[in-house]
N, C-alpha and C positions, 0 to 999 in steps of 0.2 A: 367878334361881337359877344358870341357865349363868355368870352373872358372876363370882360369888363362888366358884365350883369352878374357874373361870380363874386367879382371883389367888391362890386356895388352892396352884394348881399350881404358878403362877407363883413363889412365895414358898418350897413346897420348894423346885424346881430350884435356884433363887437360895444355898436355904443349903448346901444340898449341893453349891454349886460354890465357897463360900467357907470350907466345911470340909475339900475339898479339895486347896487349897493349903496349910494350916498341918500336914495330916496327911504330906504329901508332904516339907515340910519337917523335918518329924519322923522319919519314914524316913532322911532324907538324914544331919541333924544329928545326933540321938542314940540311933537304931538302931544296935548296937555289931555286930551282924553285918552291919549293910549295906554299898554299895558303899564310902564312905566312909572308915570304918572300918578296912575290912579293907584299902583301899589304902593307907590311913597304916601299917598292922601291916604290911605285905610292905615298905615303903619301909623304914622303921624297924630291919627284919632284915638287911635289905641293909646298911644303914651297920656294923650290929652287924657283921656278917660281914666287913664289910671293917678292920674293927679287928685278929682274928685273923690277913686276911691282910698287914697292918702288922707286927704281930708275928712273925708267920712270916720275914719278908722280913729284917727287923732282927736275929732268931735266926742266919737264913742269914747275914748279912753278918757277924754279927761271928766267928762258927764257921769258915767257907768262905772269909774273905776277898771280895778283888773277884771278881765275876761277870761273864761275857758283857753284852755289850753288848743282848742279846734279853732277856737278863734282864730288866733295867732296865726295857726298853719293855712286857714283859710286864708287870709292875707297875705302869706308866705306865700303859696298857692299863684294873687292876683301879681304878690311883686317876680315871682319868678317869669310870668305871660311879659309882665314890662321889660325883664332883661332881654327876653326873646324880643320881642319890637324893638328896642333903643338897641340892640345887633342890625337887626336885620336893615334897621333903618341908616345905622353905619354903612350897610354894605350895597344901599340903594346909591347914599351918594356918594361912594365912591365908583359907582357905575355911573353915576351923572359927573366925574368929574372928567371920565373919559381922557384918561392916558395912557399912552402905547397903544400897543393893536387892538384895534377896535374888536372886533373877533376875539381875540383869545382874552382881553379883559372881562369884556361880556362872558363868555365862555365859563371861567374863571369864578366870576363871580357868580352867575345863575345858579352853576352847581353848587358852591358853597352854599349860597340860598336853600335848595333842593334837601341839601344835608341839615340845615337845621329843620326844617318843615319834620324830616323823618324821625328825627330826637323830639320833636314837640309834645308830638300825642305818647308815646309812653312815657314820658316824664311825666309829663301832668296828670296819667292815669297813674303812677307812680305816685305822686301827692296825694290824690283822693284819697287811694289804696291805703293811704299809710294815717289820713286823719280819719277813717272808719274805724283802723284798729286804736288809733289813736282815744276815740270816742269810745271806744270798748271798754278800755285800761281807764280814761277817766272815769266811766261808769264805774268801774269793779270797786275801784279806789274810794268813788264818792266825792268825785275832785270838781265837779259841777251840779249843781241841784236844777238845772236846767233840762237835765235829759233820765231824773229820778225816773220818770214814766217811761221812759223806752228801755231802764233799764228792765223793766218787769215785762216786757214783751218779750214771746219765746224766742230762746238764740240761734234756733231754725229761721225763725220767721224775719229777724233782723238781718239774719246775713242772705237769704231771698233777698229780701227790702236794697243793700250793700250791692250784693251783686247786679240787681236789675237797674239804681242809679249811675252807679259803674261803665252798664253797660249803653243805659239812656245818654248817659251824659261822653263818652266815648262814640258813640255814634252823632252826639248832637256838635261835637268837637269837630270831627273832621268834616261833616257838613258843613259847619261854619268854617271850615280853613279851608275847603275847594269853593265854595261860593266867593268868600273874600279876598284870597290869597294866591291859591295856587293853581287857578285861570287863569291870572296875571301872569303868573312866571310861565305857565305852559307856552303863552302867547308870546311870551318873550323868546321864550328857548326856540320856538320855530318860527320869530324875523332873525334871531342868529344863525338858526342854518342856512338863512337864504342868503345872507351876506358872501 
């Protein structure tokens, strides 16, 4: 009698760990509010959005003529945010295309994910960094009448000013990339370990 209440046991556990996996797959793959999901829809905005600021930029040039040299890079800046999305967004659906092991694709792919997330924020703090001095060197030069006035601010007080945007806009960064982004992926990475 103990035997067969064993294998009775033995036989649920067993199915309920192999319905486990295909339900968790299911979450992943065609839950349209799961992580998933909604990191394809936030990626997918991003490029939309970076459309408008294409258009914007194109509007300005042909209305305004040539612009600052900060310009430029500041828009260098939004199109770089877009290579990072139109990646990232490559690499969503080829997690939605779901071939080979399910695990080790996910796997695979999340960390790749993971890795660009960690290249993001110094790169783009990297861009800043470099149209601040960039705006310096136009000032010295005289290469924009736009920023004559800040050229005459003390160059204590501007690189205060440089360092605390820097540091505003690097904090305002990865706030926006754990609230949008990489809650998504954390939720992701922990239904792959329960597979």
């Amino acid at each position: 009698m103990e035997l067969n209440e064993f294998k009775d046991m033995f036989d649920k556990t067993s199915n309920s760990a192999t319905q486990t996996s295909p339900d968790i797959a299911a979450i992943i793959y065609l839950d349209t509010k799961g992580p998933l999901a909604t990191l394809e829809r936030k990626l997918k905005l991003s490029i939309y959005i970076f459309a408008v600021v294409v258009v914007l930029f194109v509007g300005n040039f042909l209305f305004h003529g040539h612009r600052a040299l900060t310009w430029y890079l500041l828009y260098a800046i939004l199109f770089i945010e877009f290579i990072f999305s139109v990646f990232q967004y490559g690499v969503i659906k080829q997690i939605r295309s779901n071939t080979g092991d399910v695990k080790h694709n996910l796997t695979g792919k999340l960390n790749l994910l993971q890795k660009i997330y960690q290249w993001f924020l110094p790169v783009h703090e990297g861009l800043f960094l470099l149209m601040a001095v960039l705006l310096e060197i136009s000032m010295y030069y005289h290469l924009d009448i736009n920023f004559e006035g800040w050229s005459k601010v003390n160059p204590v007080l501007r690189i205060a000013a440089y360092a605390l945007f820097l540091t505003g806009q690097y904090l305002l960064k990865r706030s926006t990339l754990k609230k949008h982004y990489l809650q998504y992926l954390e939720k992701l990475q922990n239904l792959v370990k329960q597979l």
